[in-house]
ZAMARGU-4260 file (C-alpha; in steps of 0.2 Angstrom, whole numbers, plus 5000, padded with zeros to 4 digits):
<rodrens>
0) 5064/5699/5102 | 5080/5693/5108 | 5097/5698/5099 | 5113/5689/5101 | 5128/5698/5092
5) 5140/5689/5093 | 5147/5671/5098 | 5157/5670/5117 | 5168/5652/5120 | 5162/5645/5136
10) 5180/5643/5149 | 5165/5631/5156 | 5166/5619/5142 | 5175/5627/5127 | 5158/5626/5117
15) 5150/5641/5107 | 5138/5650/5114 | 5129/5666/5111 | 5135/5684/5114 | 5128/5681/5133
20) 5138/5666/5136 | 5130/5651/5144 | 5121/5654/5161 | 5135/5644/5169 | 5148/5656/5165
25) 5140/5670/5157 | 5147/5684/5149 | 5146/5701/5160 | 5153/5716/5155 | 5145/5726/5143
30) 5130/5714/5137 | 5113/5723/5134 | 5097/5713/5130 | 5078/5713/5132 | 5073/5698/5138
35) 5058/5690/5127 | 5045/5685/5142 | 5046/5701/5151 | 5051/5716/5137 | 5066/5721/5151
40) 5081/5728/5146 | 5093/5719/5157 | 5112/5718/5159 | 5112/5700/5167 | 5111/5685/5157
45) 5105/5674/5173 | 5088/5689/5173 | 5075/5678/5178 | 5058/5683/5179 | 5040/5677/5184
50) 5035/5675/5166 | 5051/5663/5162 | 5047/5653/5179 | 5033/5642/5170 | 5046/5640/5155
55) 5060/5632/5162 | 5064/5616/5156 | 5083/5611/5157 | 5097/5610/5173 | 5111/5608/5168
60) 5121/5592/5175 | 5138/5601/5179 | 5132/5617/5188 | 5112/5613/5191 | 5108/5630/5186
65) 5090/5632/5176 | 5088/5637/5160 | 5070/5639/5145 | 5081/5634/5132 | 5096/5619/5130
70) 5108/5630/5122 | 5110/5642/5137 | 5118/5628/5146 | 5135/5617/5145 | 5127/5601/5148
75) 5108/5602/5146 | 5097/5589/5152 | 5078/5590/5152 | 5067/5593/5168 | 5054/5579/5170
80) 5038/5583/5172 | 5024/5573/5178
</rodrens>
């Protein structure tokens, strides 16, 4: 289970995001979480790990990072797969 307290404005692209940020500017000082694919506790909200690898499904189109959901990014767009 993931929780995300509270809600961070992204300097990115002013959005709201959750208490981790978006993965293109994320939040780092002081954010706790255990990641839902691995059960981790983790203190970096770009963690990836080999269950999420198989998950990931958006880039963003201002930084290129990856992401499983759309709403971890500034400008999500979906990664097509054939």
């Amino acid at each position: 289970m993931v929780e995300y307290v509270k809600t961070y404005r992204c300097p990115t692209c002013n959005g709201l995001a959750s208490g981790m940020g978006h993965l293109c500017h994320p939040v780092t000082e002081g954010v706790r979480f255990v990641c839902e694919f691995c059960e981790q506790e983790v203190d970096s909200a770009r963690h990836v790990c080999s269950q999420m690898i198989d998950k990931i499904a958006y880039t963003c189109k201002k930084c290129g990072r990856l992401a499983v959901y759309d709403s971890l990014l500034c400008e999500p767009e979906p990664i097509e797969t054939d």
